[in-house]
N, C-alpha and C positions, 0 to 999 in steps of 0.2 A: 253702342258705337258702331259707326258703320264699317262694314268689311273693304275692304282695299277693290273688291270689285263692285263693290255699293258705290265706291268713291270715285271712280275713274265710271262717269257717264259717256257711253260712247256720242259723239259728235257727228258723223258720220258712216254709213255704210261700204266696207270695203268688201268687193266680191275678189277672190283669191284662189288659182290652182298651182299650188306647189308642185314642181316637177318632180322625176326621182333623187335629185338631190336637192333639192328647195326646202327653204324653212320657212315656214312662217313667222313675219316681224313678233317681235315678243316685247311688250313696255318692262322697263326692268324696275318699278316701283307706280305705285299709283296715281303720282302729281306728274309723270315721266310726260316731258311734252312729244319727245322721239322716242321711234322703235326701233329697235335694233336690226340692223340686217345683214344677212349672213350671207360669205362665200360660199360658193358649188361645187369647187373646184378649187384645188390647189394652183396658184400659178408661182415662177420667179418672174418679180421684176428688178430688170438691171436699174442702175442709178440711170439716171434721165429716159427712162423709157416709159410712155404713157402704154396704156392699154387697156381693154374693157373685161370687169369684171362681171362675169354672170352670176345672176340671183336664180335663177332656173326658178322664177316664178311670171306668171301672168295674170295684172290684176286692172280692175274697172272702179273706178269712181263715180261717183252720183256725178249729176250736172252741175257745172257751177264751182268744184273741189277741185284742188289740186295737191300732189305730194309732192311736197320739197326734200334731196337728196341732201345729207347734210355730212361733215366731218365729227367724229368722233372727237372727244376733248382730247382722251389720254395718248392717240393716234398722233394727233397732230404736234402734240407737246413732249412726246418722248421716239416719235420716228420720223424719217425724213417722207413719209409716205401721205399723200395729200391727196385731194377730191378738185381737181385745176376748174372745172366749172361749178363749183358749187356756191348759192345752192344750185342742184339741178332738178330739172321741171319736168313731171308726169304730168300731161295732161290727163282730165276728164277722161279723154275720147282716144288715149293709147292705150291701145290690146296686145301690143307685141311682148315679148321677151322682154322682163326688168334688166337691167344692167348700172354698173358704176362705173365711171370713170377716175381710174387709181394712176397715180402719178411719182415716179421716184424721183425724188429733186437732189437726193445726193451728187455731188462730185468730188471726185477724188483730189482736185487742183483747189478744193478746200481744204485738203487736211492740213494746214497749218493755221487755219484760222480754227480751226474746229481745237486742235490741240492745244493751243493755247487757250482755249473759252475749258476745255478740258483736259488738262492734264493727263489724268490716266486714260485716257485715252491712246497713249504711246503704247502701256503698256499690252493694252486690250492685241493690237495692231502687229506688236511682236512678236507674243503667243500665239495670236490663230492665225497669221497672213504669214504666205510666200511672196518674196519678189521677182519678178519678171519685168520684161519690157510689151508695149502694145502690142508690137509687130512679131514677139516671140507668141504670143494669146492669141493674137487672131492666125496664125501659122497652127498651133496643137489645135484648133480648132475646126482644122480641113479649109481654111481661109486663107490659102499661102498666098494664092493670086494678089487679093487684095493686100496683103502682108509687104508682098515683093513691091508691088506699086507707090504701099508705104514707105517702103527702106527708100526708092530711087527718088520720089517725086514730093515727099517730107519727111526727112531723115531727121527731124527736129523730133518730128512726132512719134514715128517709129519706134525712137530708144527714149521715149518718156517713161519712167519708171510707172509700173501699173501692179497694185497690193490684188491679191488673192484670195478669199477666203477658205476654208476648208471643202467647201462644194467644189472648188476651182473656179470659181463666179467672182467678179470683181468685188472687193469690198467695197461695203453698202449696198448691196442687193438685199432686196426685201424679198422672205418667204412667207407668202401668205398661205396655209391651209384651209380645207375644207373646215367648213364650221368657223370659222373663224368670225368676229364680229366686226366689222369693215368698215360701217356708214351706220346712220340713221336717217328714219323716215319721218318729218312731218307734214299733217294735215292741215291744211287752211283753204279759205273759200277765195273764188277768185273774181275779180271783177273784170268785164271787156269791158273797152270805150267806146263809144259812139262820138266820132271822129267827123267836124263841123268846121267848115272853113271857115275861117273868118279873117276879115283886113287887118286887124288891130287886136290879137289877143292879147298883147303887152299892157292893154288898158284895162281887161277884166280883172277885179280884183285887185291886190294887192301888188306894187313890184317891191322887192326887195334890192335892187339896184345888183353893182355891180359886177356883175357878168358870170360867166362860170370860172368857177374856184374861185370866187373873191373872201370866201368864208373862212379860208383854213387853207395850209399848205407846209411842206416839209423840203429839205435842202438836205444835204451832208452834212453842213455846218452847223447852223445856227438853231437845226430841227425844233421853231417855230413852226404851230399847229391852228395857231387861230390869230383874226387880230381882234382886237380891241374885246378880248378876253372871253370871247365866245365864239362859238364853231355850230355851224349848221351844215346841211348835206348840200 
């Protein structure tokens, strides 16, 4: 029987320098279509704040290859911490600094949809969070200016109630550590178009008629997804 590195025949050549804190992608089983990719750096991210994570690596693909950035399953289904462009695209012909783009989508003006979808959730919120107001957090923060400007010019927003976690960081801040596994990488070939004018491309080939979004669509309501019992892109 064949060994797990019998089985996973590479597809491609990836040239790769790992920085001082770089790791290199790692498949975590042999059928593994993604590799895993790891933070360099510890960061926080606040709820709604994007940022770029570095992989402190630099890597080259053959011609023709591209690696697509992808989300994690377990990431995206048990945190609010998301990949907003993905997939995202390494070309061929980038040399620079790998990176992620990591995204906190938490907000706090959910937490009563969130509590009701989870109950304990209340509890979680009790035990580890203090209460404050906005304008009191951005004040202990050396942000009084902006704080003061809050109190005169939206005193709505000002005295919003705003939870804490134990770092003193709003609840729902993500801490990602070093080493941590963030994204995955997959490989696939890419095609360019060679791009031809033409009077009438509507006549090449097939049309499928009407229009864009005629195939599928969703509402509030009725979250009707296709008509006539089929859904194409």
């Amino acid at each position: 029987m064949a060994t797990p590195e019998q089985q996973r025949q590479a597809q491609t050549t990836v040239y790769l320098r790992p920085g001082p804190r770089g790791r290199t992608p790692v498949y975590a089983t042999a059928g593994s279509a993604g590799c895993d990719l790891y933070a360099s750096a510890p960061i926080t991210l606040l709820p709604g704040e994007t940022r770029l994570l570095s992989l402190d690596l630099v890597m080259a693909l053959e011609p023709g290859v591209e690696a697509q950035v992808r989300p994690r399953s377990g990431l995206s289904l048990n945190t609010t911490l998301r990949i907003p462009n993905a997939p995202g695209t390494i070309d061929s012909d980038y040399r620079s600094p790998m990176g992620v783009i990591v995204e906190n989508t938490f907000n706090q003006s959910q937490l009563v949809d969130r509590i009701l979808a989870r109950p304990e959730l209340l509890d979680e919120i009790l035990d580890q969070c203090r209460r404050t107001t906005v304008a009191a957090h951005l004040a202990a923060g050396g942000r009084e200016v902006v704080a003061d400007r809050l109190r005169e010019e939206l005193p709505e927003l000002a005295e919003r109630t705003l939870f804490l976690d134990r770092q003193g960081n709003p609840y729902g801040t993500i801490y990602i550590q070093t080493g941590d596994r963030i994204a995955q990488l997959v490989f696939g070939s890419c095609l360019q178009g060679e791009f031809i004018q033409h009077e009438q491309p509507e006549l090449i080939g097939n049309d499928r008629g009407g229009g864009f979004g005629s195939t599928g669509f969703s509402g509030p309501t009725g979250q009707k997804t296709s008509r006539g019992g089929q859904d194409h892109a």
